[in-house]
KEKE-3310 file (N, C-alpha, C; in steps of 0.2 Angstrom, whole numbers, plus 5000, padded with zeros to 4 digits):
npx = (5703:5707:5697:5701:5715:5710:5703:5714:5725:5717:5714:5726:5728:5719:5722:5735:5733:5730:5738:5749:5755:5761:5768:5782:5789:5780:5785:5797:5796:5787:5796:5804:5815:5822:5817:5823:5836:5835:5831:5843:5853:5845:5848:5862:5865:5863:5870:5872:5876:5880:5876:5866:5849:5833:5825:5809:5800:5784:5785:5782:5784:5793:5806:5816:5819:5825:5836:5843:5846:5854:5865:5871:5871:5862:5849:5832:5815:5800:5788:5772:5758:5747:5737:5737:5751:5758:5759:5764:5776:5781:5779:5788:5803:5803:5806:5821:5835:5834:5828:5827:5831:5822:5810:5790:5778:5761:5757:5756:5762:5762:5758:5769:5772:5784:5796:5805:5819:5822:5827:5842:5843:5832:5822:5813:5800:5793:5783:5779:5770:5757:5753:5745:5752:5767:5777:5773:5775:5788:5794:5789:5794:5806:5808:5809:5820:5840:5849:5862:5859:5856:5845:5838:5826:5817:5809:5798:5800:5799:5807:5817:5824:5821:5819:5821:5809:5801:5798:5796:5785:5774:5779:5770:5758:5752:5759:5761:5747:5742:5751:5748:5732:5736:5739:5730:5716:5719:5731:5731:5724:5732:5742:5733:5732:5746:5756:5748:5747:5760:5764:5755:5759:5772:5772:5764:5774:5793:5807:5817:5811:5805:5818:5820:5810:5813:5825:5820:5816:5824:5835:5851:5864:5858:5857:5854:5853:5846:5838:5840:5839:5830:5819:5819:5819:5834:5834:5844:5851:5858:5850:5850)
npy = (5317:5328:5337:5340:5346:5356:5362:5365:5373:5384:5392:5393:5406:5414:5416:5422:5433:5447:5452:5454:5468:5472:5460:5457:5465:5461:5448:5449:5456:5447:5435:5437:5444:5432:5425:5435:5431:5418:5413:5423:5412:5401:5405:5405:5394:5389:5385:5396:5405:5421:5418:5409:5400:5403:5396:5400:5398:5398:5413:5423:5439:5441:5441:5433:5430:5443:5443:5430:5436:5448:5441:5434:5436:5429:5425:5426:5417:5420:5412:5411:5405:5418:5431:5442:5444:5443:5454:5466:5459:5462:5477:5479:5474:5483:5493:5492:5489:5478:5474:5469:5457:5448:5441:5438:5427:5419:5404:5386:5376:5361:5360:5363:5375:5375:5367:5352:5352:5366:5375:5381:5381:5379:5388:5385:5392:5388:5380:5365:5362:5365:5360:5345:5334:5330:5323:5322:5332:5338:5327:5334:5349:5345:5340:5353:5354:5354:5340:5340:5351:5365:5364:5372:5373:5380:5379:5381:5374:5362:5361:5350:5349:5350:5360:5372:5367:5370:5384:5387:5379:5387:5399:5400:5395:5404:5416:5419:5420:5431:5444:5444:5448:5458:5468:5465:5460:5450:5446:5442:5429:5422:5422:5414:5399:5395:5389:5376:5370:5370:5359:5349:5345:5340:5330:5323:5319:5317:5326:5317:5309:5319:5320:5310:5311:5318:5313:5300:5310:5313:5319:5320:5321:5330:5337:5345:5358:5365:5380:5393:5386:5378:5379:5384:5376:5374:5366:5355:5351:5343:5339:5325)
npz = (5145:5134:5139:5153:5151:5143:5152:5161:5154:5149:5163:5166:5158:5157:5173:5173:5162:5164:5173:5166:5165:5177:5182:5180:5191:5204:5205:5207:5218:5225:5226:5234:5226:5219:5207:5196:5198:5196:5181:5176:5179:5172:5158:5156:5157:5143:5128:5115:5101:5092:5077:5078:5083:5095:5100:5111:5125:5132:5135:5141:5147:5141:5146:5149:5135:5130:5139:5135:5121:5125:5131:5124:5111:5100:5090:5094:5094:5102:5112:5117:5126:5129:5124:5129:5138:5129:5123:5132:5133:5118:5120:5130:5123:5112:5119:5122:5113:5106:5097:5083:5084:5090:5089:5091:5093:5095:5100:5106:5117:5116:5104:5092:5083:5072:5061:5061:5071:5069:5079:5086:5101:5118:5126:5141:5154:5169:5163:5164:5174:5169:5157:5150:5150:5153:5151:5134:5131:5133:5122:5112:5112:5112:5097:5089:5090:5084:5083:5094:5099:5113:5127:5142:5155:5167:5183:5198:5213:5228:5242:5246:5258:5278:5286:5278:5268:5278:5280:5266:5265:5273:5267:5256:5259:5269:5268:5253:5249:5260:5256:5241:5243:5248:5235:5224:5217:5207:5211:5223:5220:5211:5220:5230:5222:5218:5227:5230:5218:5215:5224:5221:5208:5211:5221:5210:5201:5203:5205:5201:5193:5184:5177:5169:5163:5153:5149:5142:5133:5122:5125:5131:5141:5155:5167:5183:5194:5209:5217:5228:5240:5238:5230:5217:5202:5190:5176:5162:5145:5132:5117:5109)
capx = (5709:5709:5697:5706:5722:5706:5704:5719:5728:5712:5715:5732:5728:5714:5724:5738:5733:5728:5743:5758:5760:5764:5770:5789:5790:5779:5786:5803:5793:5786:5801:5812:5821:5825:5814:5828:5841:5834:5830:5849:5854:5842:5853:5869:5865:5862:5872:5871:5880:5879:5872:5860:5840:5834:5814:5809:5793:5782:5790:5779:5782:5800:5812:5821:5820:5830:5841:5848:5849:5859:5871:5874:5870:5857:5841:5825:5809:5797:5781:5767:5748:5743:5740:5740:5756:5764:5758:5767:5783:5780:5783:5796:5804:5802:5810:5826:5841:5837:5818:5827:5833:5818:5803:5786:5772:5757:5756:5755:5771:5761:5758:5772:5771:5789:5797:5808:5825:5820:5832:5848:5841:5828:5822:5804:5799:5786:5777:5776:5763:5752:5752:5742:5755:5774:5783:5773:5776:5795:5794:5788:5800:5813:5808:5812:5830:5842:5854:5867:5857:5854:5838:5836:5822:5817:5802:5797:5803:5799:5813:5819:5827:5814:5818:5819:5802:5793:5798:5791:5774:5773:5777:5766:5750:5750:5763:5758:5740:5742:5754:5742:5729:5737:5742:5726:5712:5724:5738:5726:5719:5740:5747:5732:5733:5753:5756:5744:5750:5767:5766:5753:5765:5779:5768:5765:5781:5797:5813:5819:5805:5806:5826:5820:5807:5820:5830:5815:5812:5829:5841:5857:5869:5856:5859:5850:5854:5841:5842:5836:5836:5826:5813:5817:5827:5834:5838:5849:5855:5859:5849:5853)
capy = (5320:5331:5341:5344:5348:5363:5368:5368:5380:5390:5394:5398:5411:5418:5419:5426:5438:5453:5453:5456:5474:5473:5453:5456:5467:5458:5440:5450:5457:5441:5429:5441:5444:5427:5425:5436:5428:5412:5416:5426:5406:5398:5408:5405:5387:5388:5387:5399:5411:5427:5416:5405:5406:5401:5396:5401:5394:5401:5418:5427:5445:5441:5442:5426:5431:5448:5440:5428:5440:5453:5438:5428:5437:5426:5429:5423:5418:5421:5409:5411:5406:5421:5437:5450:5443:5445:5462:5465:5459:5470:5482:5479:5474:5492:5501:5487:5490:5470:5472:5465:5449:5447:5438:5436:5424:5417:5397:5382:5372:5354:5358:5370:5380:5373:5362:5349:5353:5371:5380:5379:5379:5382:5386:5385:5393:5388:5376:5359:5362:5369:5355:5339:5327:5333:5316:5322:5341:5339:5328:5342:5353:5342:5340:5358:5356:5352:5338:5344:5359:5364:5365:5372:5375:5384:5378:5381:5367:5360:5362:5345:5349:5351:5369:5376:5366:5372:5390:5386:5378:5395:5406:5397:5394:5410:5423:5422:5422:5437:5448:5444:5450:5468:5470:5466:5454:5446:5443:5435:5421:5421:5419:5406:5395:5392:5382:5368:5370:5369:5354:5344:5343:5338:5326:5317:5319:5323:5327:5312:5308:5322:5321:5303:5311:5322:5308:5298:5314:5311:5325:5319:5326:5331:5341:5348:5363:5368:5387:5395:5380:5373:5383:5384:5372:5374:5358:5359:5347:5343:5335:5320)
capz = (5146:5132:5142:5157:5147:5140:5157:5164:5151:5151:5169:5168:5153:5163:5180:5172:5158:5167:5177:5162:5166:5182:5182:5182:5198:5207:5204:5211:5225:5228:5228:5238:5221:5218:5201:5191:5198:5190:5174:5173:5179:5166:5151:5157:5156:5136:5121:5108:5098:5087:5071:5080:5083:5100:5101:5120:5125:5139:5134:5143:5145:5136:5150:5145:5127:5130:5140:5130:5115:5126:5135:5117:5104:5096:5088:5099:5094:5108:5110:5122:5122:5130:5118:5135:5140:5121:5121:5138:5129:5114:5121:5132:5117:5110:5123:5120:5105:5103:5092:5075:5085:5094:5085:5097:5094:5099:5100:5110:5120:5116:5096:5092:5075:5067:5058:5065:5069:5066:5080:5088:5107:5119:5133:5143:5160:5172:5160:5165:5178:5166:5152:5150:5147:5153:5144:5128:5130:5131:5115:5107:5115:5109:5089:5084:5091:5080:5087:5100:5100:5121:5129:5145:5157:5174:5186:5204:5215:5233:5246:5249:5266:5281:5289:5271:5267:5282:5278:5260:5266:5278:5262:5251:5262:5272:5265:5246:5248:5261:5252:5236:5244:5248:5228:5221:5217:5204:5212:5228:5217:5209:5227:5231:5218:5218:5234:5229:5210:5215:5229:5215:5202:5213:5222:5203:5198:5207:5203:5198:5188:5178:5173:5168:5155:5148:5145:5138:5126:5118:5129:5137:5149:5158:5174:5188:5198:5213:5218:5233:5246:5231:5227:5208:5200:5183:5171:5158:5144:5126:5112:5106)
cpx = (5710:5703:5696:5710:5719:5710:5709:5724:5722:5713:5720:5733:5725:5717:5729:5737:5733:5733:5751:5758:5764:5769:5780:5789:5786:5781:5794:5800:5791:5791:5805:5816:5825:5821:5817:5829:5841:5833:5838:5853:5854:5847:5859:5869:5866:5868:5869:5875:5876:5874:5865:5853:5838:5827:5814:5802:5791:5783:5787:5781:5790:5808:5816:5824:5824:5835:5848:5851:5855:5867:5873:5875:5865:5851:5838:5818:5806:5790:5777:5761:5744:5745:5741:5745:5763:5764:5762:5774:5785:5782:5787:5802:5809:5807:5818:5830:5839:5827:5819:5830:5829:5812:5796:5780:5769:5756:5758:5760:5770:5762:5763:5773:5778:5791:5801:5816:5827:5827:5834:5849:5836:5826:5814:5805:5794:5783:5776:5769:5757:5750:5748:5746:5761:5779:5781:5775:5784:5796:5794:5792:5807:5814:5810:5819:5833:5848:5859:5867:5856:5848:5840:5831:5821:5809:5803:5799:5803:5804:5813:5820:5819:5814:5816:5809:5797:5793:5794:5784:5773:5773:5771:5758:5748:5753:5761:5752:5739:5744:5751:5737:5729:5737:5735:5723:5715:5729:5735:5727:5727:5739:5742:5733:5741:5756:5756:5747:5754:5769:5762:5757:5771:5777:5767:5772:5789:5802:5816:5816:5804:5814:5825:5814:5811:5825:5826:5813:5818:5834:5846:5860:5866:5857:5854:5854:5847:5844:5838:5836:5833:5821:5813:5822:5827:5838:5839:5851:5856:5853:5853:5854)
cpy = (5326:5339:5343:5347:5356:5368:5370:5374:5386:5394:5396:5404:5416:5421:5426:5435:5443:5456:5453:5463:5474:5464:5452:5460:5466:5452:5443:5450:5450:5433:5429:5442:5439:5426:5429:5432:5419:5413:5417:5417:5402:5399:5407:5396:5384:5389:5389:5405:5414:5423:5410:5406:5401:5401:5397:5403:5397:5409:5425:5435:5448:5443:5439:5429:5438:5446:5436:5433:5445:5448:5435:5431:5433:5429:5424:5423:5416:5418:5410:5410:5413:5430:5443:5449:5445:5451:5468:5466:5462:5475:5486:5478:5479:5494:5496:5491:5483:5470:5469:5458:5445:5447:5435:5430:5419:5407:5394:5376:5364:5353:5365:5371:5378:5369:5356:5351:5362:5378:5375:5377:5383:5381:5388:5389:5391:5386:5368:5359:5364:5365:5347:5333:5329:5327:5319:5331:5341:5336:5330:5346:5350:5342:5346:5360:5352:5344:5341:5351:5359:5366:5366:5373:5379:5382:5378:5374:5366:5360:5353:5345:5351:5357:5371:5374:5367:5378:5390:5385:5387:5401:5405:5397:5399:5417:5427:5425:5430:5443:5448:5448:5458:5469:5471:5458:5447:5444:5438:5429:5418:5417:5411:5399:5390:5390:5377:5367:5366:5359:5348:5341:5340:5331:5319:5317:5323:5325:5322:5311:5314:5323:5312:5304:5317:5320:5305:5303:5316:5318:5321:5324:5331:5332:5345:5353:5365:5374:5388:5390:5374:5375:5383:5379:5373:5368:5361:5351:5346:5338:5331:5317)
cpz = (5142:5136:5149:5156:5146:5146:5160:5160:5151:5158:5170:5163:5158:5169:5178:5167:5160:5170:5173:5165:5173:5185:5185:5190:5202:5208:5205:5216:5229:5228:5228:5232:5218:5209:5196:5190:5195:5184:5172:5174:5172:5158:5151:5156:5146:5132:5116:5108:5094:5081:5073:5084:5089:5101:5112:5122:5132:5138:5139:5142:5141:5139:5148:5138:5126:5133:5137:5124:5119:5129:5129:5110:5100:5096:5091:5096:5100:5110:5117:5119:5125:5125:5123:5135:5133:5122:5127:5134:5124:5115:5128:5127:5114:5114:5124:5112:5102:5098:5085:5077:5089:5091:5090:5093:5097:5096:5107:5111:5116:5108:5094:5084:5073:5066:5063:5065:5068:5070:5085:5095:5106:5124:5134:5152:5162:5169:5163:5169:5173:5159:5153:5152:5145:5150:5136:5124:5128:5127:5110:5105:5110:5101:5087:5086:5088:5084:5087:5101:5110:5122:5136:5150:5166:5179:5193:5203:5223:5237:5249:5257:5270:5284:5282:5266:5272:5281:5271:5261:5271:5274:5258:5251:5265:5267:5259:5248:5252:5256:5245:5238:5244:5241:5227:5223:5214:5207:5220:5225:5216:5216:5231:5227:5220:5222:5231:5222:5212:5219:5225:5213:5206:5219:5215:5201:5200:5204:5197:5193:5182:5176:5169:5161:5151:5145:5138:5131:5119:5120:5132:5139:5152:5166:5177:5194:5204:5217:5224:5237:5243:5231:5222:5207:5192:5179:5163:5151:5135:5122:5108:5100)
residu = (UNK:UNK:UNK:UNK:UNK:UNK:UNK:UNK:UNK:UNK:UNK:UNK:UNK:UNK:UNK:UNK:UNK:UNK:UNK:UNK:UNK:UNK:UNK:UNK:UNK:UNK:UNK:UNK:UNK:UNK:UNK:UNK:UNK:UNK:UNK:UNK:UNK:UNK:UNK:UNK:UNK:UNK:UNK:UNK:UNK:UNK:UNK:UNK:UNK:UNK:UNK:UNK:UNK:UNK:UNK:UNK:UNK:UNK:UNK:UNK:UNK:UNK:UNK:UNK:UNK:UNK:UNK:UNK:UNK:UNK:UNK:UNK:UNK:UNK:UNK:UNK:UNK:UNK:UNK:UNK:UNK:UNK:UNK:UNK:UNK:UNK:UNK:UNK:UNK:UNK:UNK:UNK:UNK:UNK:UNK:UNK:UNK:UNK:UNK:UNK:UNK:UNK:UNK:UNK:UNK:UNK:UNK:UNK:UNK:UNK:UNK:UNK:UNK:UNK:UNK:UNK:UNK:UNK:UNK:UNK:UNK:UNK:UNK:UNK:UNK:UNK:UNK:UNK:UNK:UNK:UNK:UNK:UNK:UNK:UNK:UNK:UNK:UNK:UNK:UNK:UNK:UNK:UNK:UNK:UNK:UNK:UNK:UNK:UNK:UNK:UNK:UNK:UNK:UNK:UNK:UNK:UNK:UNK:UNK:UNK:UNK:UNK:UNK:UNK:UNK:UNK:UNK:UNK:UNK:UNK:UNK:UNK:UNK:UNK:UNK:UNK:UNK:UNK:UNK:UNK:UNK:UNK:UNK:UNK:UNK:UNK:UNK:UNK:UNK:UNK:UNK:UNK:UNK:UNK:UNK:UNK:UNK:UNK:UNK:UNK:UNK:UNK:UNK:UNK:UNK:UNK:UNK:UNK:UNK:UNK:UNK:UNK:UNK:UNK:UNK:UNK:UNK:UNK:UNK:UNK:UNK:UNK:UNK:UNK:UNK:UNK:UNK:UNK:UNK:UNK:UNK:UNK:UNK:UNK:UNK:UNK:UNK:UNK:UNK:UNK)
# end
């Protein structure tokens, strides 16, 4: 198990790395502009204020992590395993007023670098898929939040409905991989991969099943929003 876990984050380092500079305005281009408008969702979901520090996991190229600081006031620490993608945020960052409340580093969502209880919330994007062991990852997630701190998260999501999931299998299997293909070599592989990813993952584990290891990871008043027809869904809920 532990090497699958390898592979599997190795390949999402690899797929993605190359592709921080241009990652935000593609990942609009590519989900007709709906990949802000979740993200600006995901933040609205969260508690924090002016004196509180917000760990934000995935943080990629640190959209999240600006966000919150301009919507709350809070300081952000900002974690990712890949160091392209840091360097990405860096210095988006820079060109921001917000670089003295905005802390970046480099670590991993399963074994995360703080103590217990450490901050006030936090949030994750786009990680389950990418993790070994999504019951022991949110665990994790959960130990460095203090109780009744909030946690929320942002993950693509299968269209329940049947129009809206045939249009999805259609964007998914044809449209990405096309449209990838025009951009670049990287964004091909991108747009092939994330179909089959996406339908995997929601195949092991659905909906349910994932508000059900949220619970088990010690979060209540746990809520579910699906955006787009259900293309993303963002969960939301308090530590216990």
């Amino acid at each position: 198990m532990v090497e699958v876990a390898s592979a599997r984050n190795r390949h999402a380092r690899s797929l993605f790395a190359p592709l921080g500079p241009s990652y935000d305005r593609t990942a609009t281009l590519l989900s007709f502009g709906q990949d802000p408008r979740w993200r600006r969702f995901l933040v609205s979901r969260l508690r924090a204020g002016p004196d509180e520090r917000v760990l934000d996991v995935a943080t990629g190229t640190g959209a999240v992590a600006i966000e919150l600081t301009r919507r709350t006031g809070c300081s952000v620490v900002g974690l990712d395993q890949s160091p392209e993608m840091l360097a990405v945020a860096r210095e988006r960052v820079a060109r921001t007023e917000l670089a003295d409340r905005i802390e970046l580093v480099e670590g991993n969502a399963e074994a995360l670098p703080f103590p217990d209880a450490s901050f006030d919330g936090l949030t994750f994007t786009y990680l389950l898929r990418y993790v070994n062991d999504p019951a022991a990852t949110l665990h994790e997630l959960t130990r460095v939040v203090r109780p009744g701190g909030s946690i929320a998260s942002l993950e693509f999501a299968v269209p329940p409905r049947p129009i809206p999931r045939a249009l999805w299998e259609l964007w998914v299997r044809v449209g990405l991989p096309t449209a990838g293909r025009v951009l670049s070599p990287g964004w091909h592989e991108v747009g092939c991969f994330l179909g089959p990813s996406i339908s995997s993952f929601y195949e092991r584990l659905g909906l349910e099943a994932i508000l059900r290891l949220w619970h088990e990871a010690g979060v209540e008043d746990v809520r579910a929003r699906l955006l787009s027809l259900g293309g993303g869904v963002v969960i939301w809920g308090r530590r216990r």
